[in-house]
N, C-alpha and C positions, 0 to 999 in steps of 0.2 A: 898581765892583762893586755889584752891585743889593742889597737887605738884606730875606732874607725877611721875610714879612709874617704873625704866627699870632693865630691866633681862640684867645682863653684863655677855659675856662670856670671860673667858683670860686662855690664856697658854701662855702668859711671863715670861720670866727666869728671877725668881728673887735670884741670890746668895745670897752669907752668907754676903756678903757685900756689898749688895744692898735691907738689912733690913727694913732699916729707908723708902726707896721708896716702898717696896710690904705695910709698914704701912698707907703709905699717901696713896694707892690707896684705901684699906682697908677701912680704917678712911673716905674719901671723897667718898665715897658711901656707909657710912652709911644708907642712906636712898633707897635704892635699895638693889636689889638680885644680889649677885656676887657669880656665881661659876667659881672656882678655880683649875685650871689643870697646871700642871708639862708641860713641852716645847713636851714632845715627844707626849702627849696625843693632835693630832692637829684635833680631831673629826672625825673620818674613822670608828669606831665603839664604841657602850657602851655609858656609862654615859654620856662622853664629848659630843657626837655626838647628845643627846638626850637632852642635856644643852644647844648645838649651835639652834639647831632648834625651841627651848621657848626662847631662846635671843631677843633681841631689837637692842642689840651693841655686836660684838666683837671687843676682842683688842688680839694680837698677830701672830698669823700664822695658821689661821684656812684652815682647807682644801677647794682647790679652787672649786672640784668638788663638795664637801658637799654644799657650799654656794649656791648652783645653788637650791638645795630643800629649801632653809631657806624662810620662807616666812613673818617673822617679823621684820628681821636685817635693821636699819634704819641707822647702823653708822657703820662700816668694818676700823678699824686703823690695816694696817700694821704695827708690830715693827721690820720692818727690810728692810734694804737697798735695799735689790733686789727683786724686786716684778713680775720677770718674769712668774711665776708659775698662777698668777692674770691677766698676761695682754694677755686675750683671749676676742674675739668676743663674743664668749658664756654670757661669766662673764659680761662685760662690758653692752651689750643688758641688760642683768637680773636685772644689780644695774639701769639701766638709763643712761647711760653714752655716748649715744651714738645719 
């Protein structure tokens, strides 16, 4: 049986002391494409922005208006409490949500 293959995008703040966790994310998608962006890089232009749009999944705080062009992103994990910037008509229509 073949094993899909996904493009993960993250800008999660991973500090100096939250090593061991940017490892296990690392480690446990070995078998996929994982680009990897610093918190402020939330996809609004360049690379990040060009990484979120070949995604499958992101994880972190991707920009909400970006998401509206994503036309692969199959899994969107917020990592953070307040998801007001997400909870638009627009967005919610685009994922299915509604």
């Amino acid at each position: 049986m073949d094993k899909q293959t996904y493009k993960i995008w993250c800008n999660n703040s991973f500090n100096a002391d939250e090593k061991v966790e940017r490892e296990l994310l690392i480690n446990g998608t070995e078998d996929h494409e994982i680009y990897l962006f610093k918190p402020g890089e939330n996809d609004t232009s360049g690379e990040s922005k060009r990484a979120l749009h070949q995604s499958d999944i992101a994880f972190g705080t991707p920009d909400a208006n970006t998401l509206l062009s994503c036309e692969n992103l199959k899994w969107i994990h917020i990592n953070s409490a307040g998801y007001s910037d997400y909870d638009r008509e627009d967005l919610r229509k685009k994922l299915g949500c509604n």
